[in-house]
C-alpha positions in Angstrom: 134.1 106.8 18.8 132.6 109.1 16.1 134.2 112.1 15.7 131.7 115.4 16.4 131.8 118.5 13.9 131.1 121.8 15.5 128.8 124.4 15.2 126.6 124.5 11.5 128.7 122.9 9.9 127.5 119.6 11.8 124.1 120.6 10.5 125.7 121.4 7.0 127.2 117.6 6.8 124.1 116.3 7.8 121.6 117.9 5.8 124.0 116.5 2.6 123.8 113.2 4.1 120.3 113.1 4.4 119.6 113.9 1.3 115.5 112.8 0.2 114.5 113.3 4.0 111.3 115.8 4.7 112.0 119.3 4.9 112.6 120.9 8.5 109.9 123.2 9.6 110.4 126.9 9.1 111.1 129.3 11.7 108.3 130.8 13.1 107.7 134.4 13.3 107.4 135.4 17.1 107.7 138.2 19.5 109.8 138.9 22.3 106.6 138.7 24.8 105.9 135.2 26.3 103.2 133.8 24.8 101.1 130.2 24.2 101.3 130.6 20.1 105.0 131.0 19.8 105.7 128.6 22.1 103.1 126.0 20.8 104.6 127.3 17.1 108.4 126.2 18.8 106.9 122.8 19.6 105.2 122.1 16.6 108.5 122.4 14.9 110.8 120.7 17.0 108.2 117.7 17.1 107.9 117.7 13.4 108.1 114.2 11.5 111.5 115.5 9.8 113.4 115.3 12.9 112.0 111.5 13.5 111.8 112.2 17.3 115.4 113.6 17.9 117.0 110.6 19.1 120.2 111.5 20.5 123.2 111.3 18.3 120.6 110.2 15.0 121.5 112.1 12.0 117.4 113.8 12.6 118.8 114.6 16.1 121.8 116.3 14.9 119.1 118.0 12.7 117.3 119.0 15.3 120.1 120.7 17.4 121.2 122.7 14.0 117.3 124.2 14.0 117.5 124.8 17.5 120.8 126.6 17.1 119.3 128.6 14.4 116.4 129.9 16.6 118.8 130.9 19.1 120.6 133.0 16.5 117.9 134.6 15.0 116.0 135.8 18.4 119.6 137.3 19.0 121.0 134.9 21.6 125.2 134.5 21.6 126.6 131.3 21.7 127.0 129.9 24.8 130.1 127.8 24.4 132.7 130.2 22.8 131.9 131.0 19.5 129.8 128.1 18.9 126.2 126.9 19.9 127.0 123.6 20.8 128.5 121.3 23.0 129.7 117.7 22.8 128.4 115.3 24.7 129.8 112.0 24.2 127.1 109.7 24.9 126.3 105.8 24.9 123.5 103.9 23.1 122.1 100.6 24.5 120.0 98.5 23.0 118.6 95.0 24.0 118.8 91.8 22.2 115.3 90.3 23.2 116.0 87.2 21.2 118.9 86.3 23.4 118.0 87.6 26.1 115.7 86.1 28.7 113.9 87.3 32.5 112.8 84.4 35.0 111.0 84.0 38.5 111.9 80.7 40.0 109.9 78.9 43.0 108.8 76.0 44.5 106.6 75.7 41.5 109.2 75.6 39.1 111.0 78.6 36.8 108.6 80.6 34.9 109.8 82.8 32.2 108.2 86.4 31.3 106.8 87.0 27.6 109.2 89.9 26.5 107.2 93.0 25.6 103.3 91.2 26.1 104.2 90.5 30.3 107.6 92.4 30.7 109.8 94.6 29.4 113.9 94.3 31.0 117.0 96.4 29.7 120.1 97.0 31.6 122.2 100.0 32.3 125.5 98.5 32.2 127.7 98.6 29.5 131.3 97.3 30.4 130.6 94.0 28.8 127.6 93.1 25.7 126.6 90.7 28.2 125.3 90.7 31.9 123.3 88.6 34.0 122.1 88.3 37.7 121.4 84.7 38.7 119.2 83.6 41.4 118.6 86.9 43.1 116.2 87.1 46.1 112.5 89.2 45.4 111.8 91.6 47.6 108.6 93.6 48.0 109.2 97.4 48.6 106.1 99.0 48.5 106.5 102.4 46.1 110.5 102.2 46.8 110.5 105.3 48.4 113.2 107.0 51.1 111.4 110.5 51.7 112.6 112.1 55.4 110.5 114.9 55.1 107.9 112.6 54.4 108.5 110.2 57.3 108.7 107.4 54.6 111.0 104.5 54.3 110.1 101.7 51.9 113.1 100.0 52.8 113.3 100.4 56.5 114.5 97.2 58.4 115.4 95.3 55.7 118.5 94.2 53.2 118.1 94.2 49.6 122.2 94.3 48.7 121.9 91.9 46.0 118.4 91.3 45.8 115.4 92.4 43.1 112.8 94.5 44.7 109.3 95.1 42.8 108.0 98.6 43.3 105.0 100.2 42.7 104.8 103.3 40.3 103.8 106.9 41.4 103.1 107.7 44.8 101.8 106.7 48.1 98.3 107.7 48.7 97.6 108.0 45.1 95.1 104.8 44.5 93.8 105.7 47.9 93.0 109.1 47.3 94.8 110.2 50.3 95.8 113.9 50.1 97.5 114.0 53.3 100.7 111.7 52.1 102.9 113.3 49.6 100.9 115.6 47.0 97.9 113.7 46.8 97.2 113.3 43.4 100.3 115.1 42.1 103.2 113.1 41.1 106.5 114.1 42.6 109.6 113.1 41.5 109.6 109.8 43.9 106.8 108.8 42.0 108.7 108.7 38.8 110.4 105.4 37.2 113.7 106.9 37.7 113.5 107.6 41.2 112.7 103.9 41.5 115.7 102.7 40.1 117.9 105.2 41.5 117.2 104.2 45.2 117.2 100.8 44.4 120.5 101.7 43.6 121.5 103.5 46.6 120.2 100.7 48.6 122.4 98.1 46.7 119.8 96.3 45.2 120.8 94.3 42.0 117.6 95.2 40.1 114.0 96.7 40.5 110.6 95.6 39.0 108.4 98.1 38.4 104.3 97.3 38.9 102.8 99.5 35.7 99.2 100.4 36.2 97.8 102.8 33.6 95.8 105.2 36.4 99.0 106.0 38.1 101.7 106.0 35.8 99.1 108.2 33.1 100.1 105.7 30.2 99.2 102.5 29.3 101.2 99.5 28.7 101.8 100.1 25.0 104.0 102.9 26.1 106.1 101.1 28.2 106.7 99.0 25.2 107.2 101.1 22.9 109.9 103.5 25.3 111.8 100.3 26.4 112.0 98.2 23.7 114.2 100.7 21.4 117.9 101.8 22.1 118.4 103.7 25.7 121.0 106.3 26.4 123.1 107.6 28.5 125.7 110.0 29.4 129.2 108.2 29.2 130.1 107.1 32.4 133.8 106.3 33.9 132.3 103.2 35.7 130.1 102.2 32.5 126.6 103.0 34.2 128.3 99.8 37.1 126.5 102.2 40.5 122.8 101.6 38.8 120.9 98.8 39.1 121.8 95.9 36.5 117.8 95.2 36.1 115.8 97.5 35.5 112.0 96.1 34.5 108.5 96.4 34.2 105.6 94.2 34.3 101.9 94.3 33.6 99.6 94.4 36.5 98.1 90.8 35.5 102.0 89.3 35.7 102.3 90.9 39.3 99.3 89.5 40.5 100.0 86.2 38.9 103.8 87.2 40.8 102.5 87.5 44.1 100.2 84.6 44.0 103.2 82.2 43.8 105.0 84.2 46.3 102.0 83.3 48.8 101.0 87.0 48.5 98.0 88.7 48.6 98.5 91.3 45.6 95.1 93.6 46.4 95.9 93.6 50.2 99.6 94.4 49.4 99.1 97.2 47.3 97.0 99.0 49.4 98.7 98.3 52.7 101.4 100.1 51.0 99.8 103.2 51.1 99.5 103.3 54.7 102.4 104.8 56.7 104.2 102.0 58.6 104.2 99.5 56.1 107.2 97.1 55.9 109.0 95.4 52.8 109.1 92.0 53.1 110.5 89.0 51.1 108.3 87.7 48.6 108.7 83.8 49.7 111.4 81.8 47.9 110.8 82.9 44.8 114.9 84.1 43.2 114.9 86.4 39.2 117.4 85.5 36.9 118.4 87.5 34.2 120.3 87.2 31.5 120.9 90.5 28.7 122.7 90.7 25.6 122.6 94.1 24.3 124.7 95.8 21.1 126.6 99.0 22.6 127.0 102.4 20.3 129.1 105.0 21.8 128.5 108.6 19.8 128.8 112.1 20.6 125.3 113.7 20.4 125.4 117.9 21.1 123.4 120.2 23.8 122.5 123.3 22.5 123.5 126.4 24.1 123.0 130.5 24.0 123.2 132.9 26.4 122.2 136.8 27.0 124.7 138.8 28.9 124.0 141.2 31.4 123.1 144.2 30.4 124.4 145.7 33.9 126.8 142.8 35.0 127.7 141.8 31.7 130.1 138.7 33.3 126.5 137.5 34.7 124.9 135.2 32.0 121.0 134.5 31.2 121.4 130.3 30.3 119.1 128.9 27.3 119.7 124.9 26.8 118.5 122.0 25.0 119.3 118.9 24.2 
């Protein structure tokens, strides 16, 4: 594992290394009120082209933390981690070999394979081996994948999906229906997002989750998905190597789930509304069994959060918390 400098000298070493990059942005001149220019000034900055999108544990990310860091300083924050600004955060980078790697539906019709990136994007979470695979796993449709009590909503009520590949739909129930009496209407809570979906998957045992994208409800279109899922992912280093998440997680275009359901027996349209409708039940999606199979080229680095604080001016053992990463 790479060794982590601390503090600016980190940000010293790198801007040597990096020698013929852009310059980094200034810092802007600001007050201490609250206001839309000096924070639209801060973004501008941080989203500069010189930082190359601060991909975690990237030399332009490191970059990135160091101007950060200095920001903090000179609005007259104290460093949050001892005498330093920074913390380590050791980190892992996963990245998946399309060419060898391969996501399949099979059915009385035969196994059909998805086009990577054009039908579906796949990655996995799991990094205890380069390779990992799920063979022959029952489909399951879920609905929106969602376990809200205070909703009175269970996508997965009455069924088992220990082992099995659930497709989901993305955002909400009562979003495509326009129903403002079922979560927040139009407003996207958090069960809504891709990572809740994989996340109860998870919970409920499930080997993997396909996510339905639709550009009105997930606010992007497919080139986005592509874009987000096709470079390395990260994650926090985990003890059991990311093993209590789902080993799938995918996407597909609309026009590959409707093509999906058709072999399954399914009514796609009918489904998808249905599933806006309180008391709708998951149900198998006829014979048809995903395989899987991903190679992907682990990194292991230690990327930094940034960190400065502002004691109390009464209670100075109580702290005021600023953080980035």
């Amino acid at each position: 594992m790479k060794t982590a400098l601390t503090g600016f000298v980190l940000a010293a070493a790198l801007a040597v290394a990096g020698g013929g990059r852009a310059a980094e942005p200034a810092h802007p001149n600001t007050v201490a009120a609250i206001n839309a220019a000096d924070l639209a000034a801060r973004i501008k900055a941080v989203s500069d082209d010189a930082f190359q999108g601060r991909g975690p544990g990237t030399m332009a990310g490191e970059r990135a933390a160091g101007w950060i860091a200095e920001e903090m300083q000179r609005i007259g924050l104290k460093p949050g981690n001892g005498t330093s600004y920074f913390q380590q955060v050791p980190a892992v980078s996963i990245s998946l070999d399309a060419a060898h790697s391969s996501l399949a539906v099979a059915g009385p019709d035969g196994m059909i394979s998805f086009q990577y990136a054009e039908q579906a994007m796949w990655v996995t979470p799991h990094y205890e081996s380069a390779d990992v695979s799920i063979a022959n796993a029952p489909l399951v449709f879920a609905g929106y994948g969602v376990v809200a009590p205070e909703e009175n909503w269970n996508d997965y009520a009455g069924i088992d999906v220990k082992g099995k590949v659930v497709v989901v739909l993305i955002n909400d129930p009562g979003f495509i229906t326009h129903d403002a009496s079922l979560f927040k209407g139009r407003a996207m809570t958090y069960y809504g997002r891709w990572t809740y979906k994989y996340e109860e998957a998870a919970r409920q045992g499930a080997a993997g989750v396909i996510i339905v994208h639709e550009t009105e409800p997930a606010a992007y279109g497919w080139q986005v998905v592509r874009t987000s899922w096709a470079g390395a992912q990260s994650y926090l280093e985990a003890p059991d190597k990311n093993n209590s998440m789902v080993a799938l997680r995918a996407w597909i275009t609309e026009d590959s789930a409707k093509t999906l359901f058709k072999r399954a027996g399914l009514d796609y349209a009918a489904l998808r509304i249905a599933a806006n409708k309180r008391g709708f039940k998951p149900m198998p999606m006829g014979r048809l069994t995903v395989s899987a199979s991903m190679h992907s080229t682990v990194t292991r680095t230690v990327t930094r959060n940034v960190v400065g604080v502002i004691p109390g001016s009464k209670h100075p053992d109580d702290f005021v918390l600023y953080t980035a990463h």
